[in-house]
C-alpha positions in Angstrom: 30.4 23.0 -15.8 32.6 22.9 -13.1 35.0 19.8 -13.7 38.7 19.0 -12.2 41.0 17.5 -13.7 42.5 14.2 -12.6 45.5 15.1 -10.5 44.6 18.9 -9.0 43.4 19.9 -6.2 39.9 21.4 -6.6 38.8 24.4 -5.0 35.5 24.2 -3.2 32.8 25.0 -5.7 31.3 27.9 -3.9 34.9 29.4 -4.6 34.9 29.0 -8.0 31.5 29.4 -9.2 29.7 33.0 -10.2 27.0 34.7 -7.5 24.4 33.1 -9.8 26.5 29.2 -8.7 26.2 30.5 -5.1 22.6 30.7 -5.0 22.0 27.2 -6.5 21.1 28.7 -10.0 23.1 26.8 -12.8 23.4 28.7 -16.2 23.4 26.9 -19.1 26.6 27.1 -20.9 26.9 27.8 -24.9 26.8 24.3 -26.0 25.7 22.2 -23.3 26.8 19.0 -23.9 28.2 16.5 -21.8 31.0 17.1 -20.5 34.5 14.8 -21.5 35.3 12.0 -19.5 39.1 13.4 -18.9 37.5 16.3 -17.2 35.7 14.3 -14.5 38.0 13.6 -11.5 38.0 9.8 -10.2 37.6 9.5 -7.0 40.8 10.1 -4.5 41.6 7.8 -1.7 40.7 11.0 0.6 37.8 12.9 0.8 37.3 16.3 3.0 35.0 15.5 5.4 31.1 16.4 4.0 30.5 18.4 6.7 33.0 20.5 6.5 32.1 21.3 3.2 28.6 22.2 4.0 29.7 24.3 7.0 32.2 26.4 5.1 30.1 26.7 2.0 27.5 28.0 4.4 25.0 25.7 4.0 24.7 24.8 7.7 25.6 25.6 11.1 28.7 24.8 13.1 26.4 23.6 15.8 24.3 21.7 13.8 26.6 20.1 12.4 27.7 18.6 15.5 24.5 17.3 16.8 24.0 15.9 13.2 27.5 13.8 13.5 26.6 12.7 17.4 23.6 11.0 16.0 25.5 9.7 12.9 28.0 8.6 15.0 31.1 8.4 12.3 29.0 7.2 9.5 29.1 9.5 6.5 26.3 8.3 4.5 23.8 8.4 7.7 25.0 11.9 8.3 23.8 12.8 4.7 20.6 11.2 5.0 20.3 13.5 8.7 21.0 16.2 7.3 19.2 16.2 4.3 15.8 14.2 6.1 15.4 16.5 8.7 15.5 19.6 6.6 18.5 20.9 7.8 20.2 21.2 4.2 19.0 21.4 0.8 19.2 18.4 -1.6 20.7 20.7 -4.4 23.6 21.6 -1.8 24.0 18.4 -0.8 24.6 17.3 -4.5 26.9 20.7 -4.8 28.9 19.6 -1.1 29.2 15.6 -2.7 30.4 16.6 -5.9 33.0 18.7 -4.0 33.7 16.1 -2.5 34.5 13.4 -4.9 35.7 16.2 -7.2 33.4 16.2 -10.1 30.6 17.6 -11.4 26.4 18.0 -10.7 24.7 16.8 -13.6 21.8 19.1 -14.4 18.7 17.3 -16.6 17.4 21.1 -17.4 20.8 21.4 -19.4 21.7 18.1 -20.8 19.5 14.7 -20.8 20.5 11.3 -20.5 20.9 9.4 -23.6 17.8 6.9 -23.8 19.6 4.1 -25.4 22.3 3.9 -22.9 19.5 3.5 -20.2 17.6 0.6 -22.4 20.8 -1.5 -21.3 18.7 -2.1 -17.5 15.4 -1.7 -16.6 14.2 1.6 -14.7 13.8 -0.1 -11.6 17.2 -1.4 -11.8 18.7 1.7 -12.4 16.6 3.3 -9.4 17.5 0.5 -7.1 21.2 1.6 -7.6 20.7 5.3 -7.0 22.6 6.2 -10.5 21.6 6.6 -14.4 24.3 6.7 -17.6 24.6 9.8 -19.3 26.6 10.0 -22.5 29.1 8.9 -24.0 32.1 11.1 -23.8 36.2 10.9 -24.9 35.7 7.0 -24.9 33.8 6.7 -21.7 30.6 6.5 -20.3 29.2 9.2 -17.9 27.3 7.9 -14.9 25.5 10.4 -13.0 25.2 8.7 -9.2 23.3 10.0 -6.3 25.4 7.5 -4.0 29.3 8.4 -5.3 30.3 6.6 -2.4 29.5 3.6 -3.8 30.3 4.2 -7.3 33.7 2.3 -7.2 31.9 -0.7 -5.5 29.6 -0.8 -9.1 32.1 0.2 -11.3 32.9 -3.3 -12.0 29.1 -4.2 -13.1 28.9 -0.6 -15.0 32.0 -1.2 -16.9 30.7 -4.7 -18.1 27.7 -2.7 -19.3 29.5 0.1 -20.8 33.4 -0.1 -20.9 35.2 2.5 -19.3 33.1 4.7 -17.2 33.5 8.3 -15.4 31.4 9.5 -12.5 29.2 12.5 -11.7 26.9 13.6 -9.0 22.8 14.2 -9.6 20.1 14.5 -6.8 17.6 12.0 -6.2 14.7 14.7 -7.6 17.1 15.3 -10.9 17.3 11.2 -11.3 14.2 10.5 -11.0 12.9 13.3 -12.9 15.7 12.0 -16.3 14.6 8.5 -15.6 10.8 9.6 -16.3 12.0 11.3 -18.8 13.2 9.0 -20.9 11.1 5.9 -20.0 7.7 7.1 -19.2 5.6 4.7 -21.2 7.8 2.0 -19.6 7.2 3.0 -16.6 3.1 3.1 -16.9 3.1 -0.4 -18.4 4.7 -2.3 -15.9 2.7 -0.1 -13.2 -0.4 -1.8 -15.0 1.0 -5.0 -15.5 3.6 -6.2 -13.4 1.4 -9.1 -11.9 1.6 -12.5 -13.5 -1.2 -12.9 -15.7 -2.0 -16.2 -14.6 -2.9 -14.5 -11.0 -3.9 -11.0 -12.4 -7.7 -10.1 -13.4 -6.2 -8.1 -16.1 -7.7 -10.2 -19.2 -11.2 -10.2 -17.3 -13.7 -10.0 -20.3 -16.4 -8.3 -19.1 -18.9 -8.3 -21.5 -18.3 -12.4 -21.6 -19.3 -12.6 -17.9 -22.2 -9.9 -18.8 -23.5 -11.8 -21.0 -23.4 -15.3 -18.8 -24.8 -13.3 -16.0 -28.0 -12.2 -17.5 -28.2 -15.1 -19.5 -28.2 -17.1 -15.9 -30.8 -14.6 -14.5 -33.3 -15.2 -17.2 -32.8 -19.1 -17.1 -33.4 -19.1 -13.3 -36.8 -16.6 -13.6 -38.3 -19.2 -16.5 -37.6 -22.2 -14.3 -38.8 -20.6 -11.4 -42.1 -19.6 -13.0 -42.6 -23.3 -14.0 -41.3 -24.9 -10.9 -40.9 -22.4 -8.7 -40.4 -24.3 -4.7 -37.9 -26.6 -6.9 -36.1 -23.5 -8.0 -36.5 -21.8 -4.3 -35.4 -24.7 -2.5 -32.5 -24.8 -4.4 -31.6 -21.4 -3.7 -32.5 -22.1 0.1 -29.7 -24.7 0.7 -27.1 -22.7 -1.2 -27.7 -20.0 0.9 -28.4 -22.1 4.1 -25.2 -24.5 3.4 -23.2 -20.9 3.1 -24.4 -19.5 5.8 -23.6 -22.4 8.0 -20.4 -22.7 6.4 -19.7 -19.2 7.4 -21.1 -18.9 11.1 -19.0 -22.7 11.8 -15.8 -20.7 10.6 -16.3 -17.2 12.6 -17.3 -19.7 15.8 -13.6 -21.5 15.4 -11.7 -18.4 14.3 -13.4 -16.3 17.7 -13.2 -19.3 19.9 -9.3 -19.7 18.8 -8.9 -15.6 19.2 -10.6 -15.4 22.8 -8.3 -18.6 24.1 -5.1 -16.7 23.2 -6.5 -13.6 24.4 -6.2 -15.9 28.4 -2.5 -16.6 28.1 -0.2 -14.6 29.2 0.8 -11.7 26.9 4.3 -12.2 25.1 6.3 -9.3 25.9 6.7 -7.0 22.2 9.8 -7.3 20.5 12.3 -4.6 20.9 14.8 -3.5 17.6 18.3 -3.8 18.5 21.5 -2.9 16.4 20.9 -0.5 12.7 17.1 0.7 11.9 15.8 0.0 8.3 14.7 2.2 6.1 10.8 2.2 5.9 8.9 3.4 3.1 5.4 4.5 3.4 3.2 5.0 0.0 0.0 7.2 0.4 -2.2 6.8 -2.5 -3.8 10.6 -3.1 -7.1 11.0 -5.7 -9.0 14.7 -5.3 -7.8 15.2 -1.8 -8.7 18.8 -1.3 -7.4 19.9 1.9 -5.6 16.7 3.4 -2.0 17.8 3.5 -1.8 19.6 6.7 -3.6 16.3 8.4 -1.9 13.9 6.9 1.6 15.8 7.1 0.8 16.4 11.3 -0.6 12.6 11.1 3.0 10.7 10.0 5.0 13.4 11.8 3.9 12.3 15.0 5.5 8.6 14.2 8.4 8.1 16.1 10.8 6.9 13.7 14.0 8.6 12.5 13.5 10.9 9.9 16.9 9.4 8.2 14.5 6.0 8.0 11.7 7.1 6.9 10.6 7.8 3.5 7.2 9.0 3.1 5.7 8.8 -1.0 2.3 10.7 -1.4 1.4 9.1 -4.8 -1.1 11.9 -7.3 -2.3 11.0 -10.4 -1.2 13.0 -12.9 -4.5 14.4 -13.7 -5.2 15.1 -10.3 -4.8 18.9 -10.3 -6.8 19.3 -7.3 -4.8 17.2 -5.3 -1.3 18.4 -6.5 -2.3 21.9 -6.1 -3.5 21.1 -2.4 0.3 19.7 -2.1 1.9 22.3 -3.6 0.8 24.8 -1.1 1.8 22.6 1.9 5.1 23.1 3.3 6.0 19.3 3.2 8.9 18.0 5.3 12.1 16.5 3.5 11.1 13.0 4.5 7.7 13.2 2.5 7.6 13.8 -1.7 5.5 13.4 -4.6 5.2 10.8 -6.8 2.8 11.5 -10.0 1.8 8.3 -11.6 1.3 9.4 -15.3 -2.0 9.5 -17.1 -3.7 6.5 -17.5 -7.6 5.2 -18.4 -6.8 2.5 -15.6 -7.3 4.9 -12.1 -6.8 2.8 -9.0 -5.0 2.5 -6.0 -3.1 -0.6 -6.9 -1.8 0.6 -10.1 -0.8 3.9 -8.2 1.0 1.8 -5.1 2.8 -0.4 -8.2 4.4 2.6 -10.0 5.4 4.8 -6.2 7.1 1.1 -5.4 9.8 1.6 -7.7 10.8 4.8 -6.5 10.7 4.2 -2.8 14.0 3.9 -0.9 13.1 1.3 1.7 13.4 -2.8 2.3 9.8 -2.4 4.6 6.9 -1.1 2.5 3.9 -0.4 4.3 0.5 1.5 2.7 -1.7 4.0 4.5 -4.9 5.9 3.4 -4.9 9.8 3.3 -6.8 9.7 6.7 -4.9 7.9 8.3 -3.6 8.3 12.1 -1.5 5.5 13.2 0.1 4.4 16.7 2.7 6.9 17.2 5.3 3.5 18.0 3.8 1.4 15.0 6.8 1.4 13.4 9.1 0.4 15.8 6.7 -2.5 16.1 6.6 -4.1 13.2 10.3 -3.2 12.3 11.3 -5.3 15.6 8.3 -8.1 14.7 10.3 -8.3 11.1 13.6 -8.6 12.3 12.6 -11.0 15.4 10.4 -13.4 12.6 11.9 -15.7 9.8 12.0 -14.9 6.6 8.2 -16.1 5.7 6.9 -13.4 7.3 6.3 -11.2 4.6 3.2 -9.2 5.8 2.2 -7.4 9.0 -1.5 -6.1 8.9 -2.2 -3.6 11.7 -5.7 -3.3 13.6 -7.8 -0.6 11.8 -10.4 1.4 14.0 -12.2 4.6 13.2 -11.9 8.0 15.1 -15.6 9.3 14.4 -17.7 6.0 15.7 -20.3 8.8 17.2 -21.0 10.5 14.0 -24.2 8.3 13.3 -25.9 4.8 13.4 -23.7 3.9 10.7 -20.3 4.9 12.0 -21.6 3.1 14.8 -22.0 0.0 13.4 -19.1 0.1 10.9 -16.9 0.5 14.3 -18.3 -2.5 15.3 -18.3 -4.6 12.3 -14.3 -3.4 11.9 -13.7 -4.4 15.7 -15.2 -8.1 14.8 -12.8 -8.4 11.4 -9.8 -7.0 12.9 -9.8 -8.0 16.7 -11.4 -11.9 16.0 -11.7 -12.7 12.9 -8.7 -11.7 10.6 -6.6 -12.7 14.2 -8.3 -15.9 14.3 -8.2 -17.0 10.3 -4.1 -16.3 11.1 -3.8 -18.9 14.2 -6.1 -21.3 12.3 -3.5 -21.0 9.4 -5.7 -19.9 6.7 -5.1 -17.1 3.9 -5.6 -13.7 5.5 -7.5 -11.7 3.0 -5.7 -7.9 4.2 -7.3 -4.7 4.9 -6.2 -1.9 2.2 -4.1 0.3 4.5 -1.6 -0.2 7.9 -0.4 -2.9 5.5 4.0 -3.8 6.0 5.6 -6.0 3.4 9.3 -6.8 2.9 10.0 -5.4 0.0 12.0 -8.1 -1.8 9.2 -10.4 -1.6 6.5 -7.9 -2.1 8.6 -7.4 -5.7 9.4 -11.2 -5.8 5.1 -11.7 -6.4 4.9 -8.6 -8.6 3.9 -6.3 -6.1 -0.4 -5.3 -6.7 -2.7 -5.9 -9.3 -3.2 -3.2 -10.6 -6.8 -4.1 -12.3 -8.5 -5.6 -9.1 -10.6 -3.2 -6.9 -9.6 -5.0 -3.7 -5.9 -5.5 -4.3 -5.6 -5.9 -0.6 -7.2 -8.8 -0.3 -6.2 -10.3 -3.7 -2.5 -9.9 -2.4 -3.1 -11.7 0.9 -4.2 -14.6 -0.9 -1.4 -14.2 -3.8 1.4 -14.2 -0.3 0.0 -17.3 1.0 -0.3 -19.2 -2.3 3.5 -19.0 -2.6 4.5 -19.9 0.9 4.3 -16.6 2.8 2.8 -15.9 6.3 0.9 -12.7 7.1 0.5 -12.0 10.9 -1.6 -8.9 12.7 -0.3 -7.2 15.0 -2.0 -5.3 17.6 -1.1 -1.5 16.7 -4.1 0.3 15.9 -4.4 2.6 13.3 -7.6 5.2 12.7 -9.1 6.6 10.1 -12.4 7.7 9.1 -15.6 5.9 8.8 -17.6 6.2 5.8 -20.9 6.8 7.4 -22.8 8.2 4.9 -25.4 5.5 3.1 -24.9 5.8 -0.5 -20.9 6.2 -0.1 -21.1 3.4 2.0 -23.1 1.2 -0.5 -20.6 2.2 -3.0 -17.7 1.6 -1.1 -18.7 -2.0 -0.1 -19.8 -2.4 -3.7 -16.4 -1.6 -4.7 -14.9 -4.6 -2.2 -17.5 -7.3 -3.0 -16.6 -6.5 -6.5 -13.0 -7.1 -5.7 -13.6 -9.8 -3.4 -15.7 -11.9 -6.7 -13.2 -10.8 -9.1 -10.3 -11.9 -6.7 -12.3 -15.7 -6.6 -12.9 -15.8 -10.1 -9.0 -14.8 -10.4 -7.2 -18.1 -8.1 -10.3 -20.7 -9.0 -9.0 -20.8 -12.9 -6.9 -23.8 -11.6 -9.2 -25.0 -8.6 -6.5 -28.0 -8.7 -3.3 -25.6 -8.8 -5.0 -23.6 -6.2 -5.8 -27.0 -4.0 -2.2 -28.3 -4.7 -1.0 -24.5 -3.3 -2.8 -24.3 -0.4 -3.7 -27.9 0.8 -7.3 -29.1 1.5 -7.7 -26.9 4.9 -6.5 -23.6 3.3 -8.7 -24.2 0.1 -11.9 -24.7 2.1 -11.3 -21.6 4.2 -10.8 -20.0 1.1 -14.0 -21.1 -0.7 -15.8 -20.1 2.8 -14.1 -16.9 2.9 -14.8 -15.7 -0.4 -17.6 -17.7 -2.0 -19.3 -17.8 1.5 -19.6 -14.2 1.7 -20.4 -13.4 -1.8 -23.1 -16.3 -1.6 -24.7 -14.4 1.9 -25.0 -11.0 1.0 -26.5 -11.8 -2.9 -28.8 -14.3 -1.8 -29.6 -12.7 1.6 -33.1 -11.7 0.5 -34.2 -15.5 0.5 -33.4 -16.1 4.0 -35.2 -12.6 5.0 -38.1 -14.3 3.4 -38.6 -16.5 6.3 -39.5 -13.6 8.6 -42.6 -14.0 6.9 -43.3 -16.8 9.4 -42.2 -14.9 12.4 -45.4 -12.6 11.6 -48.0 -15.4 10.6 -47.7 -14.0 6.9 -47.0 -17.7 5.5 -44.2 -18.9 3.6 -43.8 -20.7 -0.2 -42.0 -23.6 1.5 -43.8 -23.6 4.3 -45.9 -26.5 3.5 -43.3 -28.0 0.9 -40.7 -28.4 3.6 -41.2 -31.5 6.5 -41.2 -30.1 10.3 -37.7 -30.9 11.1 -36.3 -29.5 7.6 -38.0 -25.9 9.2 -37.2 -26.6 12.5 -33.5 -27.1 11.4 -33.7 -24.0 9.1 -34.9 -22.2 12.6 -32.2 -23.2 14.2 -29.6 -22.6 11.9 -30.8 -18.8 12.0 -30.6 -18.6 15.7 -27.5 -20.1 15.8 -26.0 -17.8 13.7 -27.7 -14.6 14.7 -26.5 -15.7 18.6 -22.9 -16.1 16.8 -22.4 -12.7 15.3 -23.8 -11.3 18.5 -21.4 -12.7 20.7 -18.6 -12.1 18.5 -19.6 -8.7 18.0 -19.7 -8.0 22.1 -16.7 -9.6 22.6 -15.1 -7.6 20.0 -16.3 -4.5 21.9 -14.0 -5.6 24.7 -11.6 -2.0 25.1 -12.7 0.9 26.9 -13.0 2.7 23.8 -15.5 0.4 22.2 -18.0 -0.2 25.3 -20.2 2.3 24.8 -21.1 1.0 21.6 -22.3 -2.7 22.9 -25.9 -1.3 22.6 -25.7 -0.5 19.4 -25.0 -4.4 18.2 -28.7 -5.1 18.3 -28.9 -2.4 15.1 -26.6 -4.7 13.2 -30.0 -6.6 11.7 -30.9 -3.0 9.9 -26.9 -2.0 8.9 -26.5 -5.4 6.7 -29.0 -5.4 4.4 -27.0 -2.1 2.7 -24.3 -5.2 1.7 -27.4 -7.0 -0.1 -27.6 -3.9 -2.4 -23.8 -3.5 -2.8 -23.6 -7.2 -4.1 -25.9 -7.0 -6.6 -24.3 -3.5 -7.8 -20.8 -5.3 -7.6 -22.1 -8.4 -9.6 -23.8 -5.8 -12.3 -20.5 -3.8 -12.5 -18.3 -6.9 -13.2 -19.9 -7.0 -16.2 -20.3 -3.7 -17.3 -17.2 -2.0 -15.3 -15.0 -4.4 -14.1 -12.4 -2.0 -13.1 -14.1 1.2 -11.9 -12.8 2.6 -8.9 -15.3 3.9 -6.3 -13.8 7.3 -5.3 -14.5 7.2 -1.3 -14.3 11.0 0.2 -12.1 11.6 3.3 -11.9 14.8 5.7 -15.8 15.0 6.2 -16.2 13.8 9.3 -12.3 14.2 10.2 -12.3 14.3 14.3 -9.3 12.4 15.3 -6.8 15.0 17.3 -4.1 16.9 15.6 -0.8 15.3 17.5 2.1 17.6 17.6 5.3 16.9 15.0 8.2 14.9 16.2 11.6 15.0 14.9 12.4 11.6 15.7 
């Protein structure tokens, strides 16, 4: 297999190997075994430079080679990552030009595999986290195929209190990950599915329990009702009307406390100094047809060095359609595939919890497959990370959508999105409550985000579930005002489905952190609890019971109400008034949200807001159904049909 032995010189390998070596094509030998720990060379104190290697092996240009090392400026390991990121040299050469190198070998999972039970010793992501994987065991040793044999003797140390005496080798990142899979799938999948705390994960909801307590609740209030029914109506009425002014006393503090920061003067952004992180971005796929080239042009126009950034599109393994689409795009060095395996369980959060182990950065963020984000966005929230303490643990970006004009309703989601993410989302964070996130243009640092367990992988709106997870251990989320666009679902049944699918989460993700209403209060303090039950319950309450305050427009048109006798003046008057107050609310807040050039021509459209919220109504009682029938159905949303945002040109970076 190529092996040195301790105390020769090697010859290059592209001088010893066959044509077949010289083409990156390894034949298997007769018995292909490991190879013997005396035939793997330890490191020497001097190495040829990498470079060098690669140029005479004729891998890559002379002149390449020195723009490469002006931008690495003198540090090996960064030139690697420029060379290999930026598509300038293959990842099998480089593994051929490192193992030259260091004098050893390139293990080769298609001729020998690792043995499983020397991997048991550490968990997968243990052994991904530092970049290496044992082998065999071999003439007394252990063999440890590294990606990073730079750093081998700084482990060696740790490896050989695992494993005694230990010998190195070189593998690719692909070849590791690829053996790692290999021989711990199923471990893999389970803690993709359950890496959350049960105490904070929906994954023991029992469905047909809350079925059963939901219908059962439904027939008990329809046989009270028919024998008292203004009781039973009343009732209703101030549940509904103590929600709703619950909910239109918070949006009035969180806008008022938005618009007042909005008149000081701007803070100046925070610049980066000094050595760039690594920044992983995870891109849940499902039956994406033709998004590559979109999504490929979409992330290539962000800024950041290629070296830093480390792009995972995340396929179910089932998902021919969308592997086959990324099989015929030409996708850039920075960008792979990660295939969760097969699973019953299909959701995003599940797929973001199994990509997390395999990305390379200490910044996570998330992005939908439609996605076009601020070509600067992550210079932003790398220098917001590094400028902020170490609570910080979430940036959320501004979501917007790049087809507003395609209809009523992309009209009106625009604006409703403007609202969240320009007042209110900004405004629960200066009032210091629990930001419930948005699903994509999401950052976390990554020790934390694996500190908490990273997503649940069983709740539908693991976005939001995770925002209130953060801040119930101590963690601050902030927005920041980089915009991201993607597309708006403006199609009525998708859009009932969709917002079906985050009411659902949004109850489930209640039902979740009230098991210990004291824990919960003891967590969060009185303030943050309350903004929590007005937050959640509040809007769960509004859009299932919205059909009893709609009743009242009965008055409005002389058609008589139920109550209207049963209630005293002032109780109607004040029922009046609540409605005006609130309807005056959301249409302020809704103008002032509308405050860019970009948004003005939509102010008009704020009067249809009255017709575009009813669609909720129907999506809460679909969500409430579903909990109890299928709690953890995810509600496929289709991208690229009304796909108008413009194509920006690639940048290296």
């Amino acid at each position: 297999m190529g092996f040195a032995r301790k105390g020769t010189t090697p010859e290059p390998a592209w001088r010893t190997s066959t044509p077949d070596r010289l083409h990156g094509i390894r034949r298997a030998p007769a018995n292909p075994a490991a190879p013997a720990a005396d035939e793997v060379l330890a490191p020497s104190v001097w190495k040829r430079p990498l470079g060098t290697i690669l140029v005479e092996a004729g891998e890559l240009g002379p002149a390449e080679l020195m723009a490469a090392l002006r931008k690495a400026a003198g540090d090996e390991v960064r030139l690697r990552e420029i060379l290999r990121l930026n598509g300038l040299v293959g990842e099998a050469a480089l593994a051929r030009a490192l193992a030259a190198q260091h004098a050893t070998a390139v293990m080769d999972p298609d001729l020998t595999r690792p043995d499983p039970r020397l991997i048991g010793r550490l968990q997968p992501r243990d052994w991904l986290k530092r970049g290496c994987l044992p082998w065999a065991r071999a003439g007394g040793a252990t063999l440890i195929a590294t990606t990073r044999p730079e750093a081998f003797v700084e482990m060696q140390g740790e490896l050989e209190g695992l494993f005694g005496p230990v010998a190195m080798a070189v593998i690719s990142e692909t070849d590791l990950h690829r053996a790692l899979i290999g021989a711990r799938h199923a471990e893999l999948k389970e803690r993709a599915e359950s890496c959350v705390s049960g105490s904070e994960s929906c994954r023991g909801w029992n469905a047909r329990r809350f079925g059963a307590t939901l219908w059962t609740a439904l027939a008990c209030t329809i046989a009270a009702a028919a024998i008292a029914p203004q009781a039973i109506f009343f009732a209703i009425l101030s549940v509904v009307a103590l929600a709703l002014l619950a909910a239109t006393t918070l949006k009035i503090a969180a806008a008022v406390t938005m618009l007042r920061a909005r008149t000081r003067p701007g803070t100046v952004p925070a610049r980066l100094t000094g050595e760039r992180p690594v920044i992983s971005i995870l891109v849940p796929l499902y039956r994406e047809r033709d998004i590559a080239p979109r999504l490929v042009a979409r992330l290539g126009a962000l800024t950041w060095p290629r070296e830093k950034l480390d792009v995972l599109l995340v396929v179910e393994e089932d998902d021919q359609l969308t592997r086959a689409a990324l099989r015929r795009a030409r996708l850039p060095a920075w960008m792979r595939v990660i295939v969760a395996p097969e699973s019953t369980l299909k959701t995003k959060p599940r797929a973001l919890n199994y990509a997390l182990d395999f990305a390379r950065g200490s910044i996570v963020g998330v992005y939908d497959a439609e996605d076009a984000p601020a070509h600067d966005q992550l210079h932003r929230v790398a220098a917001r990370f590094a400028e902020a303490g170490q609570d910080l643990a979430c940036i959320q970006g501004v979501l917007d959508y790049y087809n507003p004009r395609t209809n009523w309703l992309a009209r009106c989601f625009t604006i409703e999105y403007a609202a969240w993410f320009r007042l209110m989302l900004p405004g629960f964070q200066r009032l210091r409550l629990a930001v419930p996130l948005g699903g994509t243009t999401l950052f976390f640092r990554r020790d934390i985000l694996e500190t908490l367990g990273g997503w649940d992988a069983h709740n539908v709106t693991e976005d939001a579930d995770l925002g209130i997870r953060l801040a119930r251990h101590g963690y601050r989320t902030e927005l920041l005002d980089t915009v991201t666009l993607e597309e708006a679902n403006c199609r009525v049944l998708p859009w009932i489905k969709q917002r079906s699918r985050w009411l659902k989460g949004y109850a489930m993700t209640y039902a979740v952190h009230m098991r210990n209403p004291a824990l919960l209060w003891r967590q969060f303090g009185a303030w943050r609890f309350l903004g929590f039950q007005v937050i959640f319950l509040g809007t769960l309450i509004q859009f299932l019971l919205a059909p009893v305050l709609w009743s009242f427009w009965l008055l409005l048109f002389g058609l008589g109400h139920p109550l209207a006798e049963a209630l005293p003046f002032a109780a109607l008057a004040g029922l009046a008034g609540l409605f005006l107050i609130s309807e005056v609310t959301n249409l302020t807040i809704n103008l002032f949200a509308l405050h860019s050039r970009d948004h003005r021509s939509l102010r008009p459209w704020v009067l249809m807001l009255p017709l575009y919220f009813p669609l909720a109504a129907l999506a809460g009682w679909k969500a409430l159904i579903e909990m109890g029938v299928s709690p953890f159905y995810w509600d496929k949303t289709a991208h690229g049909l009304h796909d108008t945002a413009p194509q920006p040109a690639l940048t290296r970076g």
